[in-house]
N, C-alpha and C positions, 0 to 999 in steps of 0.2 A: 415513508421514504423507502424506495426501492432499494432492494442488495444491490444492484448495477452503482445507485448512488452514494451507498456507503461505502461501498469498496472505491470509488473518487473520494470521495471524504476523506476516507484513511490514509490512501497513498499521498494525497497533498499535506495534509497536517505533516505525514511525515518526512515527507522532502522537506519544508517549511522549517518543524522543529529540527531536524538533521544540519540545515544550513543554518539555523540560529546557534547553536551549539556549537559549529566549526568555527563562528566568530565569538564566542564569547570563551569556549575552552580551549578545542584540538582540533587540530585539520582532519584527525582519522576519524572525524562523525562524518565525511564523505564518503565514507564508503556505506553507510546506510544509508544516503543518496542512491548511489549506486547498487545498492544491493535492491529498493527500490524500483528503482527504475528497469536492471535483470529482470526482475518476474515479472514487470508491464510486459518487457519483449516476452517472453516467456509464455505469457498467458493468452496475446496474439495469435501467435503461431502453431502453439498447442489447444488452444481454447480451455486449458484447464489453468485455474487458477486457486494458490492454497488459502488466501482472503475468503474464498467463497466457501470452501468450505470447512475454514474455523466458523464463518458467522453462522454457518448452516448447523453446526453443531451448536451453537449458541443459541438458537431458534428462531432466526430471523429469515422473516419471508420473503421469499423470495418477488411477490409481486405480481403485477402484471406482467 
């Protein structure tokens, strides 16, 4: 698995688990929805993103 595709992996589980959590405890697990979704735009526009390199410091290759 590519870093491209684990850093999707991660971001969806964590919209995913964020929205499961707003319905079963608090509404304020939206804002890690939100805070989520900030570094998508983020990472756009900057092309730097910090997903990439927490895993890079974990040792994950980067790929093709």
């Amino acid at each position: 698995m590519t870093m491209e595709h684990m850093i999707r992996l991660i971001a969806g589980t964590m919209i995913l688990l964020s929205i499961f959590l707003t319905l079963i405890h608090s509404p304020y697990w939206l804002l890690l929805t939100g805070f989520v979704g900030a570094n998508l735009l983020q990472s756009a526009f900057t092309k730097w993103c910090l997903m990439e390199d927490i895993l890079t410091k974990l040792g994950v290759d980067k790929g093709c």
